[in-house]
N, CA, C and O atoms as CSV, one atom per row, in Angstrom:
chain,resi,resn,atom,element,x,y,z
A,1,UNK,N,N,78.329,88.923,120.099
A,1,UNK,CA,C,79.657,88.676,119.556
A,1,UNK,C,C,80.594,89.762,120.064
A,1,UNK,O,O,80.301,90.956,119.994
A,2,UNK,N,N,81.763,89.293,120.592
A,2,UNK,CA,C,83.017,90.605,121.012
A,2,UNK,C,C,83.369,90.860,120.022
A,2,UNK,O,O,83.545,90.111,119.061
A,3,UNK,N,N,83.581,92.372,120.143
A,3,UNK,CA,C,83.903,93.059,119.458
A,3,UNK,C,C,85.263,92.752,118.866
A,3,UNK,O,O,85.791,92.502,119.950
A,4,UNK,N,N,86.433,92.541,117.825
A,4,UNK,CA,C,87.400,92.410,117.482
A,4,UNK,C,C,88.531,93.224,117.724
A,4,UNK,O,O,88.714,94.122,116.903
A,5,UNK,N,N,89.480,93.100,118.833
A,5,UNK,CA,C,90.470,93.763,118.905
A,5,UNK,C,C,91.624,93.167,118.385
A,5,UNK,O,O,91.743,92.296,117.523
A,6,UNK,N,N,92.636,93.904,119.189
A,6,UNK,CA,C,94.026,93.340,118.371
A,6,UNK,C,C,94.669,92.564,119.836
A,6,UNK,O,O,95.584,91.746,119.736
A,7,UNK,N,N,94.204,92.850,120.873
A,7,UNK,CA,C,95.120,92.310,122.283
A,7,UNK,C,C,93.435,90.549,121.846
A,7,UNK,O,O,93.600,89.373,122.170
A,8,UNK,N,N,92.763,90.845,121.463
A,8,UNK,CA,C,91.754,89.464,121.512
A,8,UNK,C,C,91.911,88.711,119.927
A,8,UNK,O,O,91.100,87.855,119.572
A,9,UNK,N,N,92.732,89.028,119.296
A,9,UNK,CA,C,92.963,88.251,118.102
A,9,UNK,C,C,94.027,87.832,118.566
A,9,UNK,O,O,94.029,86.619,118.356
A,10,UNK,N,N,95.076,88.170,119.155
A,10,UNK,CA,C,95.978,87.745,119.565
A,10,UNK,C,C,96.205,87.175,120.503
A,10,UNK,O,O,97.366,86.930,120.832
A,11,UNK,N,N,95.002,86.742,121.313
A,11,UNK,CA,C,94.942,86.182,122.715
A,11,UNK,C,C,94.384,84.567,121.450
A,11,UNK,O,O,94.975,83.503,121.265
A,12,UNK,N,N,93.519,84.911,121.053
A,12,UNK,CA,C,92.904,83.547,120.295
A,12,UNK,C,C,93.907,82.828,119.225
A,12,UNK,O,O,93.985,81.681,118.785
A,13,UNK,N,N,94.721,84.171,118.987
A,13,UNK,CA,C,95.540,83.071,117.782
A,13,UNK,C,C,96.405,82.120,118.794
A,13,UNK,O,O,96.607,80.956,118.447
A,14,UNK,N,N,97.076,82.744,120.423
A,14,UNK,CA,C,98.068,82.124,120.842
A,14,UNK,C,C,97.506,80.942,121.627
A,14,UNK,O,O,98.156,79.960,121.988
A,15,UNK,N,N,96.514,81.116,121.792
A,15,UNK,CA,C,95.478,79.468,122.366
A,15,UNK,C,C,95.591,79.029,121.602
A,15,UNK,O,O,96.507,78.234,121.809
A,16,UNK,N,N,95.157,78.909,120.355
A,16,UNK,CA,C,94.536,78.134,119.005
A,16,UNK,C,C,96.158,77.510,118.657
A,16,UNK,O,O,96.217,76.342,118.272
A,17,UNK,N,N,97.680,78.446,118.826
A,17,UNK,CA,C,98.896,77.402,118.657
A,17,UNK,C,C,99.527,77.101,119.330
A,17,UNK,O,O,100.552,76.467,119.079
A,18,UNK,N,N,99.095,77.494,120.592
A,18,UNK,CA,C,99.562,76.420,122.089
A,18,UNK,C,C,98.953,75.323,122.624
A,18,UNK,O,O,99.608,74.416,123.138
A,19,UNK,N,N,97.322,75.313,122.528
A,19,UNK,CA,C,96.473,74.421,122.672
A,19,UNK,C,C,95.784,73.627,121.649
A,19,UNK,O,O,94.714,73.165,122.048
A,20,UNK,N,N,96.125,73.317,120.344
A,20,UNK,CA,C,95.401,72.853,119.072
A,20,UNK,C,C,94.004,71.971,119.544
A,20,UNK,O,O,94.304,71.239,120.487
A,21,UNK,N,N,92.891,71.867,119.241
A,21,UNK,CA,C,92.223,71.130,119.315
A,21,UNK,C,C,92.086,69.518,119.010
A,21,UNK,O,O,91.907,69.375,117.801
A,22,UNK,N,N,92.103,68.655,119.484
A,22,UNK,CA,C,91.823,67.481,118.864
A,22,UNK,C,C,91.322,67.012,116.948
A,22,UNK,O,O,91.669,66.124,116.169
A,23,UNK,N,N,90.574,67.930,116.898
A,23,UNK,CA,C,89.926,67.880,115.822
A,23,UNK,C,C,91.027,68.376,114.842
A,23,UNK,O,O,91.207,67.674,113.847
A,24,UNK,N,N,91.732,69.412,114.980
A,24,UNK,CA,C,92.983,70.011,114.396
A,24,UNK,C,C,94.106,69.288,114.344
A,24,UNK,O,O,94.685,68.897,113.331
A,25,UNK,N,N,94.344,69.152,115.250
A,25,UNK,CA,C,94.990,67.649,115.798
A,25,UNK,C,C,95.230,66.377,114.452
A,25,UNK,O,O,96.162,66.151,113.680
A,26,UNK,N,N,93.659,65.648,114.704
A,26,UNK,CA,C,93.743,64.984,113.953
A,26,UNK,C,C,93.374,65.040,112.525
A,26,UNK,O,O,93.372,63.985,111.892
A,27,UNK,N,N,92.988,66.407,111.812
A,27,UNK,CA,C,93.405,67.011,110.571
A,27,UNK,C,C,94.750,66.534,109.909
A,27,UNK,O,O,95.035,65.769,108.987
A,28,UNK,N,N,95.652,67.552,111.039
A,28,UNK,CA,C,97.249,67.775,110.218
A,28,UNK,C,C,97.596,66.189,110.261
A,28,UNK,O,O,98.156,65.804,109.234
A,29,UNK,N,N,97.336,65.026,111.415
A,29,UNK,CA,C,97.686,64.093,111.316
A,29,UNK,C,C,97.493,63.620,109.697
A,29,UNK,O,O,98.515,63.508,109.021
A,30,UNK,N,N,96.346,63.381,109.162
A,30,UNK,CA,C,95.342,62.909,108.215
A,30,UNK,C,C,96.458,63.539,107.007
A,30,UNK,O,O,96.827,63.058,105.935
A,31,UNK,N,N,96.695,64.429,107.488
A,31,UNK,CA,C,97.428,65.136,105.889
A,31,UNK,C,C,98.430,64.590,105.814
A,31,UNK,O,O,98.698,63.682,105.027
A,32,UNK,N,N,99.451,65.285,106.998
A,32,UNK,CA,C,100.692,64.225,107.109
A,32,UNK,C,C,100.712,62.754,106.461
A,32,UNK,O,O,101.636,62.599,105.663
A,33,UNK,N,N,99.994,61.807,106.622
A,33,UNK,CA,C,99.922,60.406,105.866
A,33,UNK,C,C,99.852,60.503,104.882
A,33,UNK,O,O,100.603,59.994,104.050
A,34,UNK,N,N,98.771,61.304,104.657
A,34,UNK,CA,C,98.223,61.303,102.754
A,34,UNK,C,C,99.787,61.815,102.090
A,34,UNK,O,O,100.524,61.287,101.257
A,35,UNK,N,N,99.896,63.144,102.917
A,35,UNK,CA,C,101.426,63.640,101.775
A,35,UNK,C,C,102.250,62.538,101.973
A,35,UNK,O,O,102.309,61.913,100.915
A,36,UNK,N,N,102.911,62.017,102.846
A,36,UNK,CA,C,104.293,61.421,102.874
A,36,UNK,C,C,103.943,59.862,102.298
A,36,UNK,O,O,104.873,59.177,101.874
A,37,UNK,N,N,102.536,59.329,102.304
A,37,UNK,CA,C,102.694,58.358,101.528
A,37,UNK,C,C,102.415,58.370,100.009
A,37,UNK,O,O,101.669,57.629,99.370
A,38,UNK,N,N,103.090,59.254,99.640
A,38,UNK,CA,C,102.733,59.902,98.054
A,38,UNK,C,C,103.610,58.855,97.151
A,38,UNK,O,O,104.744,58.723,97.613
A,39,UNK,N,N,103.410,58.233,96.209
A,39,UNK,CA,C,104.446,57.472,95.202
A,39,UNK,C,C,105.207,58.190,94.560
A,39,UNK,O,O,106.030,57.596,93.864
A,40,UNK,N,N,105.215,59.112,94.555
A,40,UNK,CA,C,106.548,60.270,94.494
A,40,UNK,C,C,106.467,61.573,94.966
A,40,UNK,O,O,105.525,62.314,95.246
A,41,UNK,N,N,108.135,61.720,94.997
A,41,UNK,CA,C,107.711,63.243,95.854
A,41,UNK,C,C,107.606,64.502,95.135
A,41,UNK,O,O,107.457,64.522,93.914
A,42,UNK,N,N,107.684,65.622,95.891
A,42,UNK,CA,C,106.969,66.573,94.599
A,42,UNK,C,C,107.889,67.083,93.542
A,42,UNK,O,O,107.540,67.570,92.467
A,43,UNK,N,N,109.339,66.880,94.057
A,43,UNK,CA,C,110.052,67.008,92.879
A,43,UNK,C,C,110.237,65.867,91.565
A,43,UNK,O,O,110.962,66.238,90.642
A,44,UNK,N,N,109.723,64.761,91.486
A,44,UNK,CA,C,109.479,63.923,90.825
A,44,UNK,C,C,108.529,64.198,90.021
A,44,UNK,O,O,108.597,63.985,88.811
A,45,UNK,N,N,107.242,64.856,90.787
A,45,UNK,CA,C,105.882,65.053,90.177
A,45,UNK,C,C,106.220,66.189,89.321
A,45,UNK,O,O,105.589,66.423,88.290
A,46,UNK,N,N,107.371,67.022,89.794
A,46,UNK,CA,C,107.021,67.973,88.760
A,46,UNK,C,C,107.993,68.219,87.447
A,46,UNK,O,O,107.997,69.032,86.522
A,47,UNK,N,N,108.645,67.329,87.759
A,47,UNK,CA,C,109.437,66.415,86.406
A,47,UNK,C,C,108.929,66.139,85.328
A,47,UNK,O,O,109.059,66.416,84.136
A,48,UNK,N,N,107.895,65.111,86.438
A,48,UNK,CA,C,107.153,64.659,84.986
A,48,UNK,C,C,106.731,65.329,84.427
A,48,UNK,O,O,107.042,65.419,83.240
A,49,UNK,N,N,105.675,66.261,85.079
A,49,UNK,CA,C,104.918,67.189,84.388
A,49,UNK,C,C,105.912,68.294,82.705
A,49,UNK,O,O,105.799,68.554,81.507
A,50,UNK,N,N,106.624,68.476,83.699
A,50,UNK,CA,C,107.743,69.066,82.768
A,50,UNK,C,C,108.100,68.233,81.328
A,50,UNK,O,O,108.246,68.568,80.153
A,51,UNK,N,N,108.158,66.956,82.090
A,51,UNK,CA,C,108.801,66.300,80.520
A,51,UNK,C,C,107.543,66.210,79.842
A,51,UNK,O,O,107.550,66.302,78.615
A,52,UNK,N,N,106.404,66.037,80.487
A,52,UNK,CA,C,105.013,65.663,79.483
A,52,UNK,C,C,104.837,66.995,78.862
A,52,UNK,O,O,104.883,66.679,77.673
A,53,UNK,N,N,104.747,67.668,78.875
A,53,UNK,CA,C,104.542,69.230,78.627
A,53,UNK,C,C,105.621,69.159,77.033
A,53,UNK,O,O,105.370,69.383,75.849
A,54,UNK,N,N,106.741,68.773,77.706
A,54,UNK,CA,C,107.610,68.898,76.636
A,54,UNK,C,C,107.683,67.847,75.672
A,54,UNK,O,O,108.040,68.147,74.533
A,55,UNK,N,N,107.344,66.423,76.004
A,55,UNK,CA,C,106.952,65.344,74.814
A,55,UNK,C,C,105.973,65.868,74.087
A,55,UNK,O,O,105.941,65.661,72.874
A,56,UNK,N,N,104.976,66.667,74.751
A,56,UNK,CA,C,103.776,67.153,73.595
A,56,UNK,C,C,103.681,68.011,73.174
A,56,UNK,O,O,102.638,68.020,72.520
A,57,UNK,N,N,104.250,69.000,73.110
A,57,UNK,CA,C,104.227,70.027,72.346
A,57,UNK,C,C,103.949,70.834,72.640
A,57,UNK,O,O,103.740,71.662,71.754
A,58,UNK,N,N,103.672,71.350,74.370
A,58,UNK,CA,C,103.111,72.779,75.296
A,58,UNK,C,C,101.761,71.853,75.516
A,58,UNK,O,O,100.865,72.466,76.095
A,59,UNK,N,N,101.472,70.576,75.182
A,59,UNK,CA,C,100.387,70.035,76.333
A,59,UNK,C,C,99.256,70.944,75.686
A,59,UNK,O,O,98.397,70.859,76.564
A,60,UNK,N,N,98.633,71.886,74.548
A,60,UNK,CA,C,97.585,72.771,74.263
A,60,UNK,C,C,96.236,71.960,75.023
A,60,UNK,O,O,95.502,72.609,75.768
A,61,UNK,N,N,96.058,70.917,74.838
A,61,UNK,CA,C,94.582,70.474,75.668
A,61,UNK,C,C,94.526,70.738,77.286
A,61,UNK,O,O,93.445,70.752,77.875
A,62,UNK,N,N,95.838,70.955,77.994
A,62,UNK,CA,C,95.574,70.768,79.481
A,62,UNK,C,C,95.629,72.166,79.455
A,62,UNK,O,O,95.830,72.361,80.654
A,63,UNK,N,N,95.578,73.844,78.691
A,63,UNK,CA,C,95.782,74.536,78.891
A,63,UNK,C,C,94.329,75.008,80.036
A,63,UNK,O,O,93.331,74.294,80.126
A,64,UNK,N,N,94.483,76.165,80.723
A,64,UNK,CA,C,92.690,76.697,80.765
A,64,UNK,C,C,92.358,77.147,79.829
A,64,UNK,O,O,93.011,77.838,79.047
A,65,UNK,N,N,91.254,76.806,79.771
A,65,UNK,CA,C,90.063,77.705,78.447
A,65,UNK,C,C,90.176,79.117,79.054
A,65,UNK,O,O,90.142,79.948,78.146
A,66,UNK,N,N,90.304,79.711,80.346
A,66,UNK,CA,C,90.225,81.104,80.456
A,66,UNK,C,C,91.629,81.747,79.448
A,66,UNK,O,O,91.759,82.801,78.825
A,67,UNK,N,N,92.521,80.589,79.641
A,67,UNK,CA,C,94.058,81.684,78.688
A,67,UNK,C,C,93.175,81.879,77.290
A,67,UNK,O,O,92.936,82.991,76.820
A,68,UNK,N,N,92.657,80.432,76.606
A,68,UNK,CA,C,92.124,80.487,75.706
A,68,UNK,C,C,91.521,81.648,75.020
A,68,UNK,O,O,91.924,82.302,74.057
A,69,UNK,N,N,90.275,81.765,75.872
A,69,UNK,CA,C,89.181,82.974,75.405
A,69,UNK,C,C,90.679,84.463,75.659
A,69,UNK,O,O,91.004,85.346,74.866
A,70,UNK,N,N,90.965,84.303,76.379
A,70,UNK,CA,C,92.396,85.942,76.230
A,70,UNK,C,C,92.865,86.180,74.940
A,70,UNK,O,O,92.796,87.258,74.349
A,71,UNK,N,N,93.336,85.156,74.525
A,71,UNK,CA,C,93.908,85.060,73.083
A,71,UNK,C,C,95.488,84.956,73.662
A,71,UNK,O,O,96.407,85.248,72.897
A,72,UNK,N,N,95.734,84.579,74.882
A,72,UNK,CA,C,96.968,84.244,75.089
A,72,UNK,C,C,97.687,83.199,74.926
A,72,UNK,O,O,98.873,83.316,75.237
A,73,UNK,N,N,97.248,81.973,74.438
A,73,UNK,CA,C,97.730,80.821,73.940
A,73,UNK,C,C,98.204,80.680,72.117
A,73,UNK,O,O,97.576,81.132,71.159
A,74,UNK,N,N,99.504,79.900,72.110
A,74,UNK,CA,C,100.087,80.378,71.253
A,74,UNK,C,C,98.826,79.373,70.083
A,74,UNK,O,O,98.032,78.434,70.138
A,75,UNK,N,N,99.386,80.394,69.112
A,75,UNK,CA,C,98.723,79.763,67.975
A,75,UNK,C,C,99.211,78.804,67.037
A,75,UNK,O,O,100.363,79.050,66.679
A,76,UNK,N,N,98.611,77.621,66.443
A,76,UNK,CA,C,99.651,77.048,65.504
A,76,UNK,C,C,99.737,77.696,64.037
A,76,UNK,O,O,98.759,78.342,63.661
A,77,UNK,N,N,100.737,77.578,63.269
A,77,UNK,CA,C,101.117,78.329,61.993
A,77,UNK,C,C,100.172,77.871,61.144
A,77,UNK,O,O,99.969,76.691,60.861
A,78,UNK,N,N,99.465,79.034,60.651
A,78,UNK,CA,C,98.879,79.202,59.864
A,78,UNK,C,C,97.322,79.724,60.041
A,78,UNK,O,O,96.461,79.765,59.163
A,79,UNK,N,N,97.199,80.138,61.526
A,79,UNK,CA,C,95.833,80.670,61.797
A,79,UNK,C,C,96.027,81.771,62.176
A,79,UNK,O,O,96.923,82.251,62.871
A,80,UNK,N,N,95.061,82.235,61.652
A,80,UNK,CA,C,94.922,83.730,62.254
A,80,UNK,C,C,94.508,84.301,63.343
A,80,UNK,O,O,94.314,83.502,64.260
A,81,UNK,N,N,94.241,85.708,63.647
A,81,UNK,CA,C,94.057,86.163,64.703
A,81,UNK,C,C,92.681,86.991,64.644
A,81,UNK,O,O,92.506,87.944,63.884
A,82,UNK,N,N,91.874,86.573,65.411
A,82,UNK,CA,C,90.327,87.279,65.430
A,82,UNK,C,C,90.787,88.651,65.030
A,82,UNK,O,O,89.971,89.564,64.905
């Protein structure tokens, strides 16, 4: 294996975005479709999210269990605190 320089990271990064591979190639293609044929776009998506959040009340079930175990999730009135 060669050793890692900085004139050979930089020789490989400028192949790798002058010459993309096929395979790379047809990656970004693959994504490209998937994103742009989205049924909405991401400012839509995150609308909703927003309004659902806010029809329910801070959404407490979609929180993570990691905030959970912190004790950073709000509490409802009338419980206490470990």
């Amino acid at each position: 294996m060669e050793d890692l320089t900085a004139d050979s990271l930089l020789s490989n990064l400028t192949s790798l975005l002058e010459e993309p591979s096929a395979a790379a190639a047809a990656a970004a293609e693959e994504s490209a479709l998937l994103r742009n044929s989205a049924p909405m776009s991401p400012l839509e998506v995150a609308s909703f999210w927003t309004e659902y959040v806010a029809r329910h009340g801070g959404a407490q079930r979609m929180q993570s269990p990691a905030k959970v175990r912190a004790g950073l999730s709000k509490k409802k009135s009338g419980e206490e605190n470990p």
